[in-house]
VMD Tcl script that builds the backbone (N, CA, C; Angstrom):
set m [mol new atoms 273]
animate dup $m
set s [atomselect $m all]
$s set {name element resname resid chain x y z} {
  {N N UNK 1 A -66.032 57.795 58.337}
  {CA C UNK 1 A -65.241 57.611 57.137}
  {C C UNK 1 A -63.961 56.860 57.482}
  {N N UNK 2 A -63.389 55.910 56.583}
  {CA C UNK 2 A -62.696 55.366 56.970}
  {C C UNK 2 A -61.225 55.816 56.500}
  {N N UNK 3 A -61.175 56.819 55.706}
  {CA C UNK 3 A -59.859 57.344 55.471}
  {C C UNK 3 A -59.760 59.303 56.008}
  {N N UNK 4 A -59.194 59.731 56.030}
  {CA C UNK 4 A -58.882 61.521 56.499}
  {C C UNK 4 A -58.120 62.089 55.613}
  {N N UNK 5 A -58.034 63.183 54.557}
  {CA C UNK 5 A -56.982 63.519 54.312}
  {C C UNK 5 A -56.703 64.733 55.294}
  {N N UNK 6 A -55.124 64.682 55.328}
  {CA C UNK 6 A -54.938 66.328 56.548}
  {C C UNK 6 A -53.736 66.539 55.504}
  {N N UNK 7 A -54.021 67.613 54.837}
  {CA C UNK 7 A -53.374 68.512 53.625}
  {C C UNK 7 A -53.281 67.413 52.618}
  {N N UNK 8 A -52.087 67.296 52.040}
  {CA C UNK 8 A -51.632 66.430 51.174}
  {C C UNK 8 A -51.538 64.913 51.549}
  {N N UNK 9 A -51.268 64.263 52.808}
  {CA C UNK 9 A -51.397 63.189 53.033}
  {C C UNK 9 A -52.374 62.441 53.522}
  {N N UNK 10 A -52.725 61.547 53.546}
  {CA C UNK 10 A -53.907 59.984 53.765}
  {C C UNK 10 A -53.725 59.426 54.727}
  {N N UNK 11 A -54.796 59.442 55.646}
  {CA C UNK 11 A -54.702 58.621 56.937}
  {C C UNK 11 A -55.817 57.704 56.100}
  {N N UNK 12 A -55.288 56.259 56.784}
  {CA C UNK 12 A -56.195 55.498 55.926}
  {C C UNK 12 A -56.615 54.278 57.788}
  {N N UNK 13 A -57.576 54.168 57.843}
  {CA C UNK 13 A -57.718 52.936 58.873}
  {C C UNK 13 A -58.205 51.830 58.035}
  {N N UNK 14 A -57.754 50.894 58.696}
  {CA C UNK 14 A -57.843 49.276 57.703}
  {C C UNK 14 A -58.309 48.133 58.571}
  {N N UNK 15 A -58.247 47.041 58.321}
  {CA C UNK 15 A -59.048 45.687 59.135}
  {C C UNK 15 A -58.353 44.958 57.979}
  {N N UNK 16 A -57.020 44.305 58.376}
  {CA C UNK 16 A -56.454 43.484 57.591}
  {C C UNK 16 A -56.821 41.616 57.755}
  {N N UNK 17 A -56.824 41.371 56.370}
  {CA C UNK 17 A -57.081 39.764 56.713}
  {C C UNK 17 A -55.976 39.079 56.013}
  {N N UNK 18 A -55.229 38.598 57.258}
  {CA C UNK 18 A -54.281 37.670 56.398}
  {C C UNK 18 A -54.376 36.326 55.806}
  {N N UNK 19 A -53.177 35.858 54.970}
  {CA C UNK 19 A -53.428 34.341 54.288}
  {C C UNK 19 A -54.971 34.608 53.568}
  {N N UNK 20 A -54.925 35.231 52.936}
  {CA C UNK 20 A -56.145 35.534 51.659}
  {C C UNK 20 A -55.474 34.627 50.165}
  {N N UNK 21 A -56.546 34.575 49.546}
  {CA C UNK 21 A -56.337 34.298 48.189}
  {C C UNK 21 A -55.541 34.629 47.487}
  {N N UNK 22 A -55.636 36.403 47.730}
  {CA C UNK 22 A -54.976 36.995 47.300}
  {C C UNK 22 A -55.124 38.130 47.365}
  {N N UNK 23 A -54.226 39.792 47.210}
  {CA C UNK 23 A -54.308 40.792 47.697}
  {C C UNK 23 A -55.257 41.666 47.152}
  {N N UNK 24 A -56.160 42.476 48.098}
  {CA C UNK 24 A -57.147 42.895 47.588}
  {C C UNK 24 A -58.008 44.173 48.530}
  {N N UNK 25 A -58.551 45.128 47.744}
  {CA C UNK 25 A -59.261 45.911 49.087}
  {C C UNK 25 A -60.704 45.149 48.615}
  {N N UNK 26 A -61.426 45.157 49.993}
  {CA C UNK 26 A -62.339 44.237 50.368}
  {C C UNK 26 A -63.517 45.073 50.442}
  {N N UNK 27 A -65.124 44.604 51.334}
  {CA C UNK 27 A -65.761 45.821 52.240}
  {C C UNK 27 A -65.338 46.608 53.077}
  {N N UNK 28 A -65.869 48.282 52.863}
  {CA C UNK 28 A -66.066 48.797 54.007}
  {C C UNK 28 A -67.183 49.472 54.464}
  {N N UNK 29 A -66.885 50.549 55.381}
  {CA C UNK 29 A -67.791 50.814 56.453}
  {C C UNK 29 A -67.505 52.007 57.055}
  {N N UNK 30 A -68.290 52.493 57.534}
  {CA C UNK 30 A -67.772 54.397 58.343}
  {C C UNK 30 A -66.177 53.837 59.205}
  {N N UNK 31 A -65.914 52.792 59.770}
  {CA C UNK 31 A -64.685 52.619 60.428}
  {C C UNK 31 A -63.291 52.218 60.081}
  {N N UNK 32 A -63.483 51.495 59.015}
  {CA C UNK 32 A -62.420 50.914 58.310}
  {C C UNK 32 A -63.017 50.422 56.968}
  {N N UNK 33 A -61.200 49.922 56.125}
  {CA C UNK 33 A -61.817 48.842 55.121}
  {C C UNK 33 A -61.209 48.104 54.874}
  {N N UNK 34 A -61.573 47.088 54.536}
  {CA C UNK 34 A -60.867 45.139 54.869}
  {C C UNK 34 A -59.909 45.578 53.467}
  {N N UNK 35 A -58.864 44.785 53.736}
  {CA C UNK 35 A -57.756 44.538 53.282}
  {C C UNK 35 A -57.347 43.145 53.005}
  {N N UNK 36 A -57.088 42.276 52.186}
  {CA C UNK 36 A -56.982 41.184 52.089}
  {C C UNK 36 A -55.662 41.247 51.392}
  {N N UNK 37 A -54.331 40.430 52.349}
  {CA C UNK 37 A -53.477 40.061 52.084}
  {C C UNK 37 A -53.376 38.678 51.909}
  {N N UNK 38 A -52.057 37.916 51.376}
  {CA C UNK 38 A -51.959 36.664 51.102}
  {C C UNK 38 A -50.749 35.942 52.282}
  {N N UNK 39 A -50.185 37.342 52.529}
  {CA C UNK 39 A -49.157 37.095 53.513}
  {C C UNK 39 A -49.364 36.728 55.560}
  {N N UNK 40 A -48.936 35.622 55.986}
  {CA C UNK 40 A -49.300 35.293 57.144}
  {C C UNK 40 A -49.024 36.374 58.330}
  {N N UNK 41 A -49.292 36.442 59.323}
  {CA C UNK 41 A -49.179 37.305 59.967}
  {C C UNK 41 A -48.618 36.865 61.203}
  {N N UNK 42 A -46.830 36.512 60.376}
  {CA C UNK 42 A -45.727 35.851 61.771}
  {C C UNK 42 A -44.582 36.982 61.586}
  {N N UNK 43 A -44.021 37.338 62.740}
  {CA C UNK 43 A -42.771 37.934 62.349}
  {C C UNK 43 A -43.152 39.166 61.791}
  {N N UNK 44 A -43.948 39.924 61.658}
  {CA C UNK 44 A -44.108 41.216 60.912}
  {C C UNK 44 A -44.273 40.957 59.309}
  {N N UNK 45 A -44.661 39.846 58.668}
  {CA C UNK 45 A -44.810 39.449 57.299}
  {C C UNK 45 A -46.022 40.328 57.010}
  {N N UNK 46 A -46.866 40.107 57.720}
  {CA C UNK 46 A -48.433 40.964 57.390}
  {C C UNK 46 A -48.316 42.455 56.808}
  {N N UNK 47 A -47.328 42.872 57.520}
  {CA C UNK 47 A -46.981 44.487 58.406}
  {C C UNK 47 A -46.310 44.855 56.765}
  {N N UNK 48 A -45.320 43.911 56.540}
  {CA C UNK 48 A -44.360 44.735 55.331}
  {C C UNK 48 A -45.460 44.243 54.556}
  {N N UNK 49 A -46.376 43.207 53.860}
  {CA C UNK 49 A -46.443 42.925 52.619}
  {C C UNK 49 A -47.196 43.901 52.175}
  {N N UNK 50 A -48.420 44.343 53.863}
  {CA C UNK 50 A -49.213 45.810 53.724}
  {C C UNK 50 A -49.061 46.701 53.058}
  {N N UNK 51 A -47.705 46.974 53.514}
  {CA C UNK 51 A -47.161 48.281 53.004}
  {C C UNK 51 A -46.574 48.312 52.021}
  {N N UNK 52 A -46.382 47.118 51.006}
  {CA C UNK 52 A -45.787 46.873 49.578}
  {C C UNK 52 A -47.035 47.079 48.778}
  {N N UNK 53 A -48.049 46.444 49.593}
  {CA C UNK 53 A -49.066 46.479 48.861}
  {C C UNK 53 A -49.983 48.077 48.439}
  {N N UNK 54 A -49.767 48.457 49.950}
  {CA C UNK 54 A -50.207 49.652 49.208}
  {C C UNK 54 A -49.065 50.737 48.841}
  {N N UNK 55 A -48.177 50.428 49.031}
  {CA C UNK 55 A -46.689 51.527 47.931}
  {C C UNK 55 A -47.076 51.293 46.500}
  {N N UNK 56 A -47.615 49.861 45.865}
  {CA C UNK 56 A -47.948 50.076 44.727}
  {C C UNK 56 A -49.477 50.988 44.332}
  {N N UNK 57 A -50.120 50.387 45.195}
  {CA C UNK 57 A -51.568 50.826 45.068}
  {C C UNK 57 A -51.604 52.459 44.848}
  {N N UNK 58 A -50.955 53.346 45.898}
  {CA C UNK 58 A -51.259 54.579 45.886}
  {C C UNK 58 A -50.078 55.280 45.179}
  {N N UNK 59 A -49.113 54.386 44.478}
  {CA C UNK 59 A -47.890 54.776 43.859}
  {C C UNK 59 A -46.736 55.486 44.445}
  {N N UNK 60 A -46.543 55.380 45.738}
  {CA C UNK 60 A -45.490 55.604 46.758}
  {C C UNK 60 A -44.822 55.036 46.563}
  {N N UNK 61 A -43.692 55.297 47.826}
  {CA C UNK 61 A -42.319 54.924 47.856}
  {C C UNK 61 A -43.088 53.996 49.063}
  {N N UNK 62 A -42.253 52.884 49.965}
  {CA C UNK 62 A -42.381 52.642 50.980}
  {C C UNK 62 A -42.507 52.915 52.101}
  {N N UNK 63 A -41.277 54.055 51.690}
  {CA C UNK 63 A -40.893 54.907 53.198}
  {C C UNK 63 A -41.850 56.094 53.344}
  {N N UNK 64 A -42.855 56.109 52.186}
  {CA C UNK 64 A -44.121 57.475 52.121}
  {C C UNK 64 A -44.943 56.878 53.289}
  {N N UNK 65 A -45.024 55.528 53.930}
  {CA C UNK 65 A -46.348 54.601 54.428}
  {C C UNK 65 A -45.586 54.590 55.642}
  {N N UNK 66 A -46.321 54.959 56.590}
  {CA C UNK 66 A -45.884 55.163 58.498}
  {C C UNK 66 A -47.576 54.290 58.620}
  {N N UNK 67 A -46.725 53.539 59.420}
  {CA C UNK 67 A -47.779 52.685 60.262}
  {C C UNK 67 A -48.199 53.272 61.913}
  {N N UNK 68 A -49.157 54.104 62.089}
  {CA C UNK 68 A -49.172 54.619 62.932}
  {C C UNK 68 A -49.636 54.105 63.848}
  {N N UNK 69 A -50.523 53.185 64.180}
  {CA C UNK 69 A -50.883 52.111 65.458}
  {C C UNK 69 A -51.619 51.056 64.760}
  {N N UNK 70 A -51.509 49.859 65.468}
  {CA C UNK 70 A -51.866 48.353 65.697}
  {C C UNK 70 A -50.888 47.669 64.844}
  {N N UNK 71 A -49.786 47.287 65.193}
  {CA C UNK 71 A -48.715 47.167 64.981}
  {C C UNK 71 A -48.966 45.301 65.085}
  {N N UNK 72 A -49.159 44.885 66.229}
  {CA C UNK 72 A -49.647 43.793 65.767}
  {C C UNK 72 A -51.103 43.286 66.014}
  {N N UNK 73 A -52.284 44.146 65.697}
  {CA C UNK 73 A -53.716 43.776 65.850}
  {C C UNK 73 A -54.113 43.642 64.455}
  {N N UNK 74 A -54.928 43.446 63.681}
  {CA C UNK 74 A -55.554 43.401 62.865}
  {C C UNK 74 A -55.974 44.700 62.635}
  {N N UNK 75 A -56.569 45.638 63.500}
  {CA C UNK 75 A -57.094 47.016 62.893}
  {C C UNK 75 A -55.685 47.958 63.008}
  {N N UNK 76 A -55.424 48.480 61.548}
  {CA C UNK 76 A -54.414 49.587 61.481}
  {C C UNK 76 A -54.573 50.849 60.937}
  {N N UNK 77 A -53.904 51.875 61.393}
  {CA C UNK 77 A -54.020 53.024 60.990}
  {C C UNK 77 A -52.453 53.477 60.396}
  {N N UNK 78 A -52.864 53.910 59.143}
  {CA C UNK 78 A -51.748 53.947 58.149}
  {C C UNK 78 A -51.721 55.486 57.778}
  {N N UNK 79 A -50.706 56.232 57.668}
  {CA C UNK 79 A -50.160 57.239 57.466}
  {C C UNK 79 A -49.780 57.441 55.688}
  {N N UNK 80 A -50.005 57.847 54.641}
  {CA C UNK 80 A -49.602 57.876 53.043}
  {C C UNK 80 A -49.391 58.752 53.048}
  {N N UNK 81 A -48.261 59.093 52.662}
  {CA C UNK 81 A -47.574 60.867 52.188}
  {C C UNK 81 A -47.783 61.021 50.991}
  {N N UNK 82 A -48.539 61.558 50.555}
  {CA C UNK 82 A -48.761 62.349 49.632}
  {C C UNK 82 A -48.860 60.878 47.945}
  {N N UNK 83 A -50.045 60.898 47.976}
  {CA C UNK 83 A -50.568 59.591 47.533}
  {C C UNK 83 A -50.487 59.956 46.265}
  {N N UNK 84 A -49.888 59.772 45.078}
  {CA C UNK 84 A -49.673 59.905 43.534}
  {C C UNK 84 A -51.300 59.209 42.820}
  {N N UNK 85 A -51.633 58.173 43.473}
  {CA C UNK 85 A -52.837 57.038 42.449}
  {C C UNK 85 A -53.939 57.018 43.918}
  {N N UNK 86 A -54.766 57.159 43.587}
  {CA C UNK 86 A -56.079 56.392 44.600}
  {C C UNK 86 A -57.151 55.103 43.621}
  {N N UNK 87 A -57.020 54.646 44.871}
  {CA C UNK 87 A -58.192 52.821 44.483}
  {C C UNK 87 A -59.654 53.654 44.188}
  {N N UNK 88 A -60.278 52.983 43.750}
  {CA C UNK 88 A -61.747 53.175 43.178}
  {C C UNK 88 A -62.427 53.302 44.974}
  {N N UNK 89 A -62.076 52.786 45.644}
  {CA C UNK 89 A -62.699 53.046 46.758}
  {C C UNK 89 A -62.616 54.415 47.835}
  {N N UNK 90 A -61.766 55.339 47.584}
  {CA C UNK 90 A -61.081 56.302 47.711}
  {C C UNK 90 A -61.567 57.700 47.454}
  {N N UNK 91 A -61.832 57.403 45.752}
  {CA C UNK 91 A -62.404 58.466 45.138}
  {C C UNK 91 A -63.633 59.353 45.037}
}
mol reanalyze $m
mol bondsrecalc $m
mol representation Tube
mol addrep $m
């Protein structure tokens, strides 16, 4: 499975693709699920737009979203405190 809940919060693992069309959750798979951002992945651009992206998605604050490893790889594991909205993929 590609997400955990442990009590109230969402571990979510992801496979981000940057410079997309546009922002989007993609396929997944027992390991992760693709993420399609629009933002390049220089300077930590990837990293914040991620986490804007999903502060709206799961209706958080920013500071609810801890990036817990692959900081700069493509596969990440994301931390959501206590998630207000879940994506159709989620549920």
């Amino acid at each position: 499975m590609f997400f955990i809940w442990q009590n109230n919060d969402l571990i979510l693992n992801v496979r981000v693709q940057p410079r997309a069309a546009s922002d989007a959750f993609a396929e997944q798979n027992d390991n992760y699920i693709k993420i399609r951002i629009t933002a390049p992945p220089v300077d930590g651009k990837a990293n914040k737009h991620l986490i804007n992206f999903l502060a709206k998605t799961f209706k958080v604050t920013k500071s609810s979203i801890q990036l817990l490893s692959g900081e700069t790889a493509r596969n990440k594991r994301l931390l959501i405190k206590q998630p207000k909205a879940l994506p159709e993929c989620i549920k």
